[in-house]
C-alpha positions as CSV (number, residue, x, y, z in Angstrom):
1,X,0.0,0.0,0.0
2,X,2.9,2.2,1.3
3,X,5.2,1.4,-2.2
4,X,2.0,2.3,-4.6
5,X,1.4,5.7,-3.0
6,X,4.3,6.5,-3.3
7,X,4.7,5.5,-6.7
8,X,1.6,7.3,-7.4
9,X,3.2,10.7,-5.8
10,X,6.2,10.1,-7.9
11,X,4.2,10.1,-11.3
12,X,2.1,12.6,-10.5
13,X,5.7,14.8,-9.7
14,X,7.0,13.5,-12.9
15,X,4.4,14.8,-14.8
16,X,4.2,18.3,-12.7
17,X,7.6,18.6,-13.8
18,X,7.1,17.6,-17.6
19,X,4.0,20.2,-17.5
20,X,5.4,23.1,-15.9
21,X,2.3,22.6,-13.4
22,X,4.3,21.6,-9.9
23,X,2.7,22.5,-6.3
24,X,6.4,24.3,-5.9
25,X,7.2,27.6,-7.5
26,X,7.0,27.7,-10.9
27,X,10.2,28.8,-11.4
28,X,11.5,25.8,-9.5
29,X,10.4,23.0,-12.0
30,X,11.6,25.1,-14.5
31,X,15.1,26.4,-13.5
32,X,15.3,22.0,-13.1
33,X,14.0,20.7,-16.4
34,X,16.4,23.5,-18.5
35,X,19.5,22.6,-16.4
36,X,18.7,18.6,-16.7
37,X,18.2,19.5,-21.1
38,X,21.2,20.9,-21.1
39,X,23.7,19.8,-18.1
40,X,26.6,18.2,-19.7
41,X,25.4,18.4,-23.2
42,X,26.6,18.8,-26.8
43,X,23.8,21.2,-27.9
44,X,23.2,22.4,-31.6
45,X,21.2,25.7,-31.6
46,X,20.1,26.7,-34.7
47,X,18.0,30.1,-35.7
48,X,17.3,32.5,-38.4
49,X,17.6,36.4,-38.1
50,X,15.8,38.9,-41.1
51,X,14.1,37.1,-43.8
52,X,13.9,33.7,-45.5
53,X,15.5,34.6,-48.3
54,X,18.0,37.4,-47.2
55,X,18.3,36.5,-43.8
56,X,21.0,35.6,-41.3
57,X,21.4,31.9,-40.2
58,X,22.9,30.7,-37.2
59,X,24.4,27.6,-36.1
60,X,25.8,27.3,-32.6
61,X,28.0,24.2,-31.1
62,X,27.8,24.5,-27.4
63,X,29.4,21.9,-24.9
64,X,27.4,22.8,-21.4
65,X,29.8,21.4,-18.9
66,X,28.4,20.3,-15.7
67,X,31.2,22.6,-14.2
68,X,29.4,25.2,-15.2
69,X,31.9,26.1,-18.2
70,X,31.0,26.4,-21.3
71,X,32.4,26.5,-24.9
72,X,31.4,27.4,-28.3
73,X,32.0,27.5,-31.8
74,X,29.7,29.8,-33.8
75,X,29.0,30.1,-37.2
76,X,26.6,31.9,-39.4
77,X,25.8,32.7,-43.5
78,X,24.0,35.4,-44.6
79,X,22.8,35.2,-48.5
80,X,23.9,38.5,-50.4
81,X,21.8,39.9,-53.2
82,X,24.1,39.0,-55.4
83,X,23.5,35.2,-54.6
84,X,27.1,34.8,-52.8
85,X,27.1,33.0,-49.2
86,X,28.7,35.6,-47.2
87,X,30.3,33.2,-44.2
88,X,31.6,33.9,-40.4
89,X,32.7,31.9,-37.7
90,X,33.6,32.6,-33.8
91,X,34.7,30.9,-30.8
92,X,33.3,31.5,-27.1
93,X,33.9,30.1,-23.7
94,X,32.9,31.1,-20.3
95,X,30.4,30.0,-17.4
96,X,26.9,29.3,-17.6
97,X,24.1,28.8,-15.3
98,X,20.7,28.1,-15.1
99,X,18.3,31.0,-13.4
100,X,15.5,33.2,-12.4
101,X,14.7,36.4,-13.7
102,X,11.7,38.7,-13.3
103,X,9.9,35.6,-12.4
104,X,11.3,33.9,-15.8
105,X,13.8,30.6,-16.0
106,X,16.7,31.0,-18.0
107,X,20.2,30.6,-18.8
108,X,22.9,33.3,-17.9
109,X,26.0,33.1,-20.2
110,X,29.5,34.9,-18.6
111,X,32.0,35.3,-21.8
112,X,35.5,35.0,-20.5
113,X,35.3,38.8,-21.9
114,X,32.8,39.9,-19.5
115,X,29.9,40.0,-21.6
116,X,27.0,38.7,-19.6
117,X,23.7,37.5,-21.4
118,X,20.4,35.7,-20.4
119,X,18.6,33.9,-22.3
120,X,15.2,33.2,-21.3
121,X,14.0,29.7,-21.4
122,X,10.4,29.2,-23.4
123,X,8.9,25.8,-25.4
124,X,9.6,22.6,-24.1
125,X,12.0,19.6,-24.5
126,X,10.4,17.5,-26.9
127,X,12.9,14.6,-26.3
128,X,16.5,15.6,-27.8
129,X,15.0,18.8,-29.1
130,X,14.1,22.0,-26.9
131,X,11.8,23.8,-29.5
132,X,11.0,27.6,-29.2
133,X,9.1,29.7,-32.1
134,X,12.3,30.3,-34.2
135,X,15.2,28.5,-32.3
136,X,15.7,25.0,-32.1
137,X,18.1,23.3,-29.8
138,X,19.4,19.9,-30.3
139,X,21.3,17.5,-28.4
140,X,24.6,16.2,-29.8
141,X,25.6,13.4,-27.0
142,X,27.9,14.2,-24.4
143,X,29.7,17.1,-23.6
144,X,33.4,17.3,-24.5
145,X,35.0,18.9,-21.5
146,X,38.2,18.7,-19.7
């Protein structure tokens, strides 16, 4: 009796956690399911700024340590009117970490050059994938960190 309520509490947390809808803060559940998506990860990120045509694409490699380190290899390609793929690529490391802000769970980014950034965290993991409107992020398998 003992073993099936509590196996009953544990799906119903499960699920308040997959949902968003937990008993405990909001932000709680939330702050838990990005860091567990992304916590010693390979992530893809890929997005589009401007148009479809004209437009700026982005694809991002990211290795979330579970140190909280980070690193990242950036590239993007911008079509020119002239029909030539205009290309750039970066690198990036620093410290990440999964927060609140205004009431809204997200990811704070510390470049080893200062620069500070958060990210606020919308959509849901949908298995590999964490899907919001325009920016897809995809795991890669495990983190490569030192």
């Amino acid at each position: 009796m003992k073993a099936r309520v509590l196996r009953r509490i544990s799906a119903l947390l499960a699920i308040a956690v997959l949902c968003g809808c937990s008993a405990l803060p909001e932000e709680d559940a939330r702050v838990k399911a990005v860091r567990a998506f992304f916590s010693g990860q390979n992530v893809l990120i890929t997005y589009r700024e401007g148009g479809a045509l004209y437009g700026t694409y982005y694809f991002l490699r990211v290795q979330f340590c579970r140190s909280g380190n980070y690193t990242l290899v950036g590239e993007s390609h911008h079509r020119t009117m002239l029909d030539n793929d205009q290309a750039s690529s970066w690198q990036d490391r620093g410290k990440w970490n999964i927060e609140t802000v205004a009431g809204q769970a997200g990811m704070r980014c510390v470049s080893v050059s200062g620069q500070s950034a958060f990210y606020p965290s919308k959509g849901v993991p949908q298995g590999d994938k964490w899907v919001v409107e325009g920016v897809t992020a995809i795991r890669q398998g495990p983190a490569q960190c030192n």
